[in-house]
Every structure is written in structure tokens, then in C-alpha cells.
C-alpha positions in Angstrom: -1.5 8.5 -8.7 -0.3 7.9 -11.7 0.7 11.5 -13.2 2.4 12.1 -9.6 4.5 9.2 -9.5 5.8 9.6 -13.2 6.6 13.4 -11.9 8.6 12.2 -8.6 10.3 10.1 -10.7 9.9 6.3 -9.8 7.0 5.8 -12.3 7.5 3.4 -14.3 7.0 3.7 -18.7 3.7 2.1 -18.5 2.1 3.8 -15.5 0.7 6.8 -17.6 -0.7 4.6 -19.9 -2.3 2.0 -17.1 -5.2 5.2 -16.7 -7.2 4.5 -19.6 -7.0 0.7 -19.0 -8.2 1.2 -15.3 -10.4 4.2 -15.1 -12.5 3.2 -19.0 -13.9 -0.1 -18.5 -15.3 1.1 -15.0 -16.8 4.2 -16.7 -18.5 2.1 -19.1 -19.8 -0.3 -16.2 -21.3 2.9 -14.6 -22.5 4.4 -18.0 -24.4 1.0 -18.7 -25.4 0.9 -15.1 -27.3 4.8 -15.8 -28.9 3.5 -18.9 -30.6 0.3 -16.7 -31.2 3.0 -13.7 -33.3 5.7 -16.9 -34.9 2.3 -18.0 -36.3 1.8 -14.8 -37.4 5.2 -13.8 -39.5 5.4 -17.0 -41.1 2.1 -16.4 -42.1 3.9 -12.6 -43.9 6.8 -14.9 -45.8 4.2 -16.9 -47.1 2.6 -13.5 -49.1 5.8 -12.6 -52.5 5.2 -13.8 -55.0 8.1 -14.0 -56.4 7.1 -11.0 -53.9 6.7 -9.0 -54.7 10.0 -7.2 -58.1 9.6 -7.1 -60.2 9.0 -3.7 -62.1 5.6 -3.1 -61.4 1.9 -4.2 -60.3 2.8 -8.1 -57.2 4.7 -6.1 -56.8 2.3 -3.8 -56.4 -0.6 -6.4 -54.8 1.9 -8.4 -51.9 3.1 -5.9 -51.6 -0.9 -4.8 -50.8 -1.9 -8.6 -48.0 1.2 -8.6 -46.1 0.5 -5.0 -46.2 -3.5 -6.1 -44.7 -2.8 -9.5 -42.2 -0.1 -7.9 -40.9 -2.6 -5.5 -40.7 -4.9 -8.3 -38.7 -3.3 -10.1 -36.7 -2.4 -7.3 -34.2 0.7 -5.9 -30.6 -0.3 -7.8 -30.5 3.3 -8.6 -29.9 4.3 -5.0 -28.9 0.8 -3.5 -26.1 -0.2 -6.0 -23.2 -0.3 -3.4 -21.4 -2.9 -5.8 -20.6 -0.1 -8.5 -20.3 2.5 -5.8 -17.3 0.4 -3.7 -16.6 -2.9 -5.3 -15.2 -1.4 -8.8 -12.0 -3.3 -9.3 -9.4 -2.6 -12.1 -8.9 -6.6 -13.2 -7.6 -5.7 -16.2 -5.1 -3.6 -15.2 -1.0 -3.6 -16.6 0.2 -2.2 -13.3 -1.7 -4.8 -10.7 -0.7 -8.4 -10.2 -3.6 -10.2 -12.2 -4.1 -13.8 -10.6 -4.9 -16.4 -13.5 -9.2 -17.6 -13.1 -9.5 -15.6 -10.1 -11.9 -13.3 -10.6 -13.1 -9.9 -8.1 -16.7 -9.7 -7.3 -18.8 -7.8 -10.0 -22.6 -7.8 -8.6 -23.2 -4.1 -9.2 -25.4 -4.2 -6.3 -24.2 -6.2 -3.9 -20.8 -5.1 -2.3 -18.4 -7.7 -1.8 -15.6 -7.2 -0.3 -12.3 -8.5 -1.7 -8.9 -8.2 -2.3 -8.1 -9.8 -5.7 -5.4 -7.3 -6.9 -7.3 -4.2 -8.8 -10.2 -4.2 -6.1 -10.7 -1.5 -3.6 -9.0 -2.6 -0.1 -11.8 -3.0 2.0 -11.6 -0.8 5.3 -12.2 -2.1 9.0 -11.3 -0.5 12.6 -8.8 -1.9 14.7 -8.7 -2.4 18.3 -7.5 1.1 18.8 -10.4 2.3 17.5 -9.1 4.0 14.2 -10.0 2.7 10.6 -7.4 1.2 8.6 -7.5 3.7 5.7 -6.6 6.2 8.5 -3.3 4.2 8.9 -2.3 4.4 5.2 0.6 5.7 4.0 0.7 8.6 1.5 2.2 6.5 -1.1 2.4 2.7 -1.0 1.5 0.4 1.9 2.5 -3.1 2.9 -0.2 -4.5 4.9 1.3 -7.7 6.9 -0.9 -10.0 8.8 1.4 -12.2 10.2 5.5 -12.6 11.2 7.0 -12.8 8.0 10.0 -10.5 6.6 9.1 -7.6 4.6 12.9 -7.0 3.9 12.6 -7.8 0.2 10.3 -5.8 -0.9 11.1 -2.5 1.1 14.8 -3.0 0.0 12.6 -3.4 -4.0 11.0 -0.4 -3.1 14.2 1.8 -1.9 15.9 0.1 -5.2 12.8 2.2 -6.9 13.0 5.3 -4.9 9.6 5.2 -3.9 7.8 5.5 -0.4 6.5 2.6 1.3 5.2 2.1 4.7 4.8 -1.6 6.1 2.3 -1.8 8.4 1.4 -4.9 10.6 -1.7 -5.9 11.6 -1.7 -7.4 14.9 -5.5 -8.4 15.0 -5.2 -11.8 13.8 -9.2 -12.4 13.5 -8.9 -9.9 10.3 -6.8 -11.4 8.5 -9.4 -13.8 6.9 -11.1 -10.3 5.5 -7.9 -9.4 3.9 -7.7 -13.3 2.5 -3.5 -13.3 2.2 -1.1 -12.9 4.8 0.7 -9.5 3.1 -1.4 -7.2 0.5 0.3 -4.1 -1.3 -2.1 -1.4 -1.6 -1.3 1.8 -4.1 -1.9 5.4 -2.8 -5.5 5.4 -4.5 -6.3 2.6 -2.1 -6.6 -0.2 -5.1 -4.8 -3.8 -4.0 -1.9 -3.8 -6.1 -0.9 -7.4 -5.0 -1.3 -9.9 -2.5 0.0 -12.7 -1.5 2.7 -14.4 1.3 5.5 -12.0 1.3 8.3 -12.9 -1.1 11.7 -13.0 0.8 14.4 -13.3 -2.7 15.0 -10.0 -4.3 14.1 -11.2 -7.9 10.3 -12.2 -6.6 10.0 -8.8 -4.8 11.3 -6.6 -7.1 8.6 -7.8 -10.0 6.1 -6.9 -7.4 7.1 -3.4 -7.0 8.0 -2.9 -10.6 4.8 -4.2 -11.9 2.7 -1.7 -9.8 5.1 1.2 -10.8 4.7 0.3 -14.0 8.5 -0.8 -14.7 7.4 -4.5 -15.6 7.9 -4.4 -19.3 10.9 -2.0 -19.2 
């Protein structure tokens, strides 16, 4: 996203420099997350006893004490949808950071959210197609109720760069997408959310922040 906006022109000076902040933090999360997973997978190898392929009780007990220390140890190696999908880039120069709100970081669990950095989570609507489907190749303005997007497409124009509003008519998911517009970059990270801004001044520190123009 980054290297192509900068090369169509309406990236911003601090864009190129917003990949390291973004993508390092969530390598180290993962790298971390592989050390615990190797941690865990040598503990399995110390569960199996010499007899725990042997026929008769001293198995039996044997292969009992291994599957009750496997499942206590548990599967986060190939059950740790939290650091699969719910990665979130809080840190981030180019997303609007919202002051003690933080995303969901259980590297397990999978929480959906969209605190500015996190991944937009995905639903189908009534027509049957998934939301990601309905994306625009650039930037998307996702509008859950009858506001005026006016101010921030007329930011965006100012910017030269593409954006696609897109309402959502199905008013029961609005509560997943918890505000009433959210601004999601091409890589499908929430760039901001909140009720749509309708002076120029607001709007255009939305869009310039996420193009990376803020400090310019």
C-alpha cells in the first residue's frame, strides 16, 4: 500500500516510513509467539515416557499421563486465531490513534474490532456477498447510517486519491463495526472511525493522516 501510493502520487512524506512502525512490532509479536509455540512442543517430547508404547496397564497409565499433560498444555500453536486475524497496527503514524482505547491483543482469542490499526472485521450482507468483496481498490468509506460523506470525499479528491463510500443498509451490523462511518485502507486495516466529520478542516486531517500528509 504504501510503496504504491507514494508512486501514484497522493502519498503522503510519512507513509514510507509508517512500514516499519506497522509491520515490526507485529513481527516481533509473532516471533515471541514461535518461541512459546517451540517451548511447548519440547515440553510434548518430554511427556513421552518409555512406556508409553508399551502394551498393558504401564501403557495405559503411561499414554493417560501424556494426552492429560498435552491438553494441558494446550494447541495455541494451531488455535491462535488472535495473532492470525486480530494483529492491529496501534502504534501506527498514519491511523487515527484514539487516546486509552486500546484493540484486543489475546493472541488466541480473536476479537473482533475496529479501533483504528485493527483488521476490519468481515461479515455478509443480505445479498449474500462478504463485505471485503465490496471494497474498493484503494480507500473505502464504510457508512452505517444517513450522514453526509461530502467532506471527506471532497478531502480525498483535494488528495487525488480514490475513495469509494459505501453504505451499509443493514442496520443490525452496525454494532459490529461499533461507529457509524469507519475508513478502511486498501490493505483492509481501519484507518479511522468515527461519526462522519461534515467541516472541511476535520475531514481533511482524516484523510491526510492516513496518507501520511499529517506532519507535512
Amino acid at each position: 500500500m504504501e510503496a504504491a501510493a507514494t508512486l501514484h502520487g497522493f502519498g503522503g512524506p510519512e507513509l514510507l516510513a509508517s512500514y516499519g512502525a506497522e509491520r515490526r512490532p507485529v513481527a516481533l509479536r509473532n516471533c515471541e509467539a514461535s518461541g512459546r509455540h517451540n517451548d511447548v512442543r519440547a515440553a510434548i517430547a518430554r511427556l513421552y515416557e518409555p512406556d508409553v508404547g508399551a502394551d498393558g496397564p504401564a501403557g495405559d497409565a503411561a499414554r493417560a499421563r501424556a494426552r492429560d499433560g498435552i491438553l494441558s498444555l494446550g494447541n495455541a500453536e494451531n488455535e491462535s486465531r488472535g495473532l492470525e486475524y486480530g494483529y492491529a497496527y496501534t502504534d501506527s503514524p498514519i491511523v487515527s490513534i484514539e487516546p486509552g482505547v486500546a484493540a484486543p491483543n489475546d493472541p488466541v482469542e480473536y476479537v473482533p474490532s475496529t479501533v483504528p490499526g485493527s483488521r476490519l472485521p468481515s461479515v455478509f450482507l443480505a445479498d449474500g456477498i462478504a463485505l471485503f468483496d465490496r471494497l474498493g481498490p484503494w480507500f473505502t468509506l464504510l457508512v452505517f447510517d444517513d450522514a453526509p460523506a461530502d467532506a471527506i470525499a471532497k478531502a480525498a479528491e483535494k488528495r487525488n486519491v480514490p475513495l469509494e463510500v459505501l453504505r451499509i443498509r443493514e442496520r443490525d451490523l452496525a454494532p459490529v463495526y461499533e461507529a457509524p462511518a469507519v475508513l478502511v485502507r486498501p490493505d483492509q486495516h481501519v484507518a479511522w472511525r468515527g461519526a462522519l466529520p461534515l467541516d472541511a478542516d476535520t475531514a481533511a486531517r482524516v484523510v491526510d493522516r492516513a496518507l501520511g500528509w499529517s506532519g507535512a
